[in-house]
C-alpha positions in Angstrom: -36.3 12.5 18.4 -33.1 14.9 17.2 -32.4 12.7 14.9 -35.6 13.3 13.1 -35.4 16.7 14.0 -32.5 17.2 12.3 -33.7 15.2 9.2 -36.9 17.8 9.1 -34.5 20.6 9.2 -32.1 19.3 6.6 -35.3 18.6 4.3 -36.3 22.3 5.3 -33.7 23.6 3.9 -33.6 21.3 0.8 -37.7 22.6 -0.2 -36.3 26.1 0.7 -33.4 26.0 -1.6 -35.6 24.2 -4.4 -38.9 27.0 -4.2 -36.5 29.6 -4.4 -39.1 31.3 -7.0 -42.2 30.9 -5.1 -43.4 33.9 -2.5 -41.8 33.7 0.8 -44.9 33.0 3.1 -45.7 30.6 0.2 -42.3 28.8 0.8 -41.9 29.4 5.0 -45.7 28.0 5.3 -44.9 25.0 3.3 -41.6 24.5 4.9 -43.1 24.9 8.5 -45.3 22.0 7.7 -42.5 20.0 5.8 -41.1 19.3 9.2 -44.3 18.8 11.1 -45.0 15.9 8.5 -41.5 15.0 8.7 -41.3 14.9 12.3 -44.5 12.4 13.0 -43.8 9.2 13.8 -42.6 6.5 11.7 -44.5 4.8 8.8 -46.6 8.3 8.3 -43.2 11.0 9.1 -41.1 11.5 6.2 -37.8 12.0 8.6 -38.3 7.9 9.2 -38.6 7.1 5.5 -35.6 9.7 4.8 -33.5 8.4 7.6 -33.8 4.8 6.5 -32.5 5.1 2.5 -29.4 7.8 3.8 -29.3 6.9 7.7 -29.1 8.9 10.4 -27.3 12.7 10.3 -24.5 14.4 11.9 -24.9 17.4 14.4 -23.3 19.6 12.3 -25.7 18.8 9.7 -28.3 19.9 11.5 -26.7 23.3 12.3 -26.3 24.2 8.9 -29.1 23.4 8.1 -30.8 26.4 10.4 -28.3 28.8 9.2 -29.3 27.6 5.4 -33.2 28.1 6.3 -32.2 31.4 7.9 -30.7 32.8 5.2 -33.7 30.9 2.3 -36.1 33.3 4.6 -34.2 36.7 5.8 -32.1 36.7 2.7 -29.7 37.1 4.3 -26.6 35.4 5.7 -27.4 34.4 9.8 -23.2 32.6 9.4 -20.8 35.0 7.5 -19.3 33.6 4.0 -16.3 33.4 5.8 -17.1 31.3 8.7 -19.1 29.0 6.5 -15.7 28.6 4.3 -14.0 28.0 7.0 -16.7 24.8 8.2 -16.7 23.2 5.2 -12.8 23.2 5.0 -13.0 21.8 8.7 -15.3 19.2 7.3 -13.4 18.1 3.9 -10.3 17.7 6.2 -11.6 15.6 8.5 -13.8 13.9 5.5 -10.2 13.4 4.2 -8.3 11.6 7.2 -11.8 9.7 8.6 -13.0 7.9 5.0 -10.1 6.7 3.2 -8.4 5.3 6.8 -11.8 3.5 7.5 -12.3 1.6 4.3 -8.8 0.2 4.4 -6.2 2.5 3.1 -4.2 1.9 6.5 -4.4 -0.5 8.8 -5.0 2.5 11.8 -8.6 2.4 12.4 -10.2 5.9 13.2 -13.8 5.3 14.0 -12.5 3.6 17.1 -11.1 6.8 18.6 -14.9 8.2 18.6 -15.9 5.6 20.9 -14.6 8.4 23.8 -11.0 8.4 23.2 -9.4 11.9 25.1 -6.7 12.0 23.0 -9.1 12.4 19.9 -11.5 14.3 22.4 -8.2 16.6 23.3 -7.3 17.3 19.5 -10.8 18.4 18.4 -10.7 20.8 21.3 -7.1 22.2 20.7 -8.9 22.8 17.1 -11.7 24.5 18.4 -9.6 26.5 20.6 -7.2 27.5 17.5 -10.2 28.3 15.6 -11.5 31.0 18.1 -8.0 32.3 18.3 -8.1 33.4 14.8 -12.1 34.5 15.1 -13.6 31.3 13.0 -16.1 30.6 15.9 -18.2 28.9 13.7 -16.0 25.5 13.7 -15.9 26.3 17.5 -19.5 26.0 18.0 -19.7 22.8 15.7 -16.8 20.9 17.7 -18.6 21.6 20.6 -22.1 21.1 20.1 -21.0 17.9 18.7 -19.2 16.6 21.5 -21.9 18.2 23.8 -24.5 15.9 21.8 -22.2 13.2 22.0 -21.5 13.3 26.1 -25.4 13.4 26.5 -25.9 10.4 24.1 -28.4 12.5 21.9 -28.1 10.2 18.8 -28.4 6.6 18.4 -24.6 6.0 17.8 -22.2 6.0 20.7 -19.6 7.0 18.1 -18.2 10.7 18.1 -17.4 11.0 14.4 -21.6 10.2 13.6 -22.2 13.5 15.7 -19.2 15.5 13.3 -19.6 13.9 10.3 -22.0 12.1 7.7 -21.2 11.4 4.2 -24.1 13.7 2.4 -22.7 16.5 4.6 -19.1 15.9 3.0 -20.6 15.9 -0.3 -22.4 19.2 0.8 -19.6 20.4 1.8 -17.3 19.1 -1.0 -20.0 20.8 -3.3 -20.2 24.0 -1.5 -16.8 25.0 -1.3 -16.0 24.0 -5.6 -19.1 26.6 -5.5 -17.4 29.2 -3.6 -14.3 28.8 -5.6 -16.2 29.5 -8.9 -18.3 32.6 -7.4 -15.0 34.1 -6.0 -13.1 33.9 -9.7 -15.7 35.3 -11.2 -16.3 38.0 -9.1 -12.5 38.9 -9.7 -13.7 38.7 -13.4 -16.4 40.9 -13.0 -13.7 43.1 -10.7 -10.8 43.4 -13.4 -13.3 44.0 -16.8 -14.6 46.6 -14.6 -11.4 47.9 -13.9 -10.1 47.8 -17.6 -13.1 49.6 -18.4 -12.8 52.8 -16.7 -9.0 52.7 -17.1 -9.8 52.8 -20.8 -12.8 55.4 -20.3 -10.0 57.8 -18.1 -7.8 57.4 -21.2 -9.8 58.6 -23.6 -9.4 62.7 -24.4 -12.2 64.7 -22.8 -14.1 66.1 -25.6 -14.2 70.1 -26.3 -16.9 72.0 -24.4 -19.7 73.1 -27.0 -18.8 76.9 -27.9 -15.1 76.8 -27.2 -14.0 77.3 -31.1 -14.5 80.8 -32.3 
């Protein structure tokens, strides 16, 4: 059941970002019944038929996925820039030590510390606690609605990295942030040609007030 639910969000989100031109009641009416379809059973839902080509998703996934339909239809951002930066980073790092260790680049094996290691259990707190420390309460909330997820056995894995991560969500979030990166410099473009401009218009010599020559 949350795992559909999750998949209907996430495909939510996907038609919302995709009918960007159409008129919003257009696009939130269509969406609405998006995950109705999506969340019937399996062979006539479209969560089952999604699920089974790229498998189940994370927790986190599905919680960006309601920020990402709250901003398609407010237009507005529900998570700041900032706290969305700072999710994907959180993601991509743990993308980063999780993948390459788990197809064989070391002989460590770290899906078995999500089968309810505390040490692993521990660190991911002491992350979440760092990341409220320093106001990212965004990563906070993730961290612990995964592991909330995970202690009540919400999806059908008993592994805590399913409930964290998936791999469309690192490619989301790989994608995202390269995004970012590209808006930010160009807004300091956009910043500095502005700022060249009116140090050039301030240099120019204000012209003579009609009348002022005899």
């Amino acid at each position: 059941m949350i795992s559909s639910l999750i998949c209907a969000l996430v495909l939510a989100a996907i038609w919302l970002r995709l009918s960007a031109r159409l008129p919003l009641p257009v696009r939130g009416g269509l969406a609405a019944a998006l995950v109705v379809w999506a969340m019937l059973p399996f062979p006539v839902g479209l969560a089952g038929w999604a699920m089974s080509y790229l498998s189940h998703l994370s927790i986190t996934s599905g919680l960006l996925a309601l920020a990402a339909i709250q901003h398609r239809l407010r237009g507005r951002y529900w998570l700041p820039v900032g706290q969305l930066r700072a999710v994907c980073l959180m993601l991509v790092a743990l993308a980063l030590f999780f993948y390459p260790m788990s197809l064989g680049s070391s002989y460590a094996d770290p899906y078995a510390l999500g089968f309810g290691d505390i040490l692993f259990s521990s660190v991911l707190l002491l992350i979440g606690l760092f990341a409220w420390m320093n106001r990212a309460y965004a990563p906070c909330v993730v961290l612990i609605a995964a592991q909330g997820a995970f202690y009540f056995n919400l999806l059908h894995s008993d592994n805590l990295w399913d409930y964290l991560i998936d791999p469309w969500l690192v490619f989301w979030a790989t994608g995202w942030l390269v995004r970012d990166r590209l808006v930010v410099r160009r807004d300091v473009r956009a910043v500095s040609r502005q700022a060249l401009a009116t140090a050039d218009d301030a240099s120019q010599p204000a012209s003579e007030p009609a009348g002022s020559r005899s």
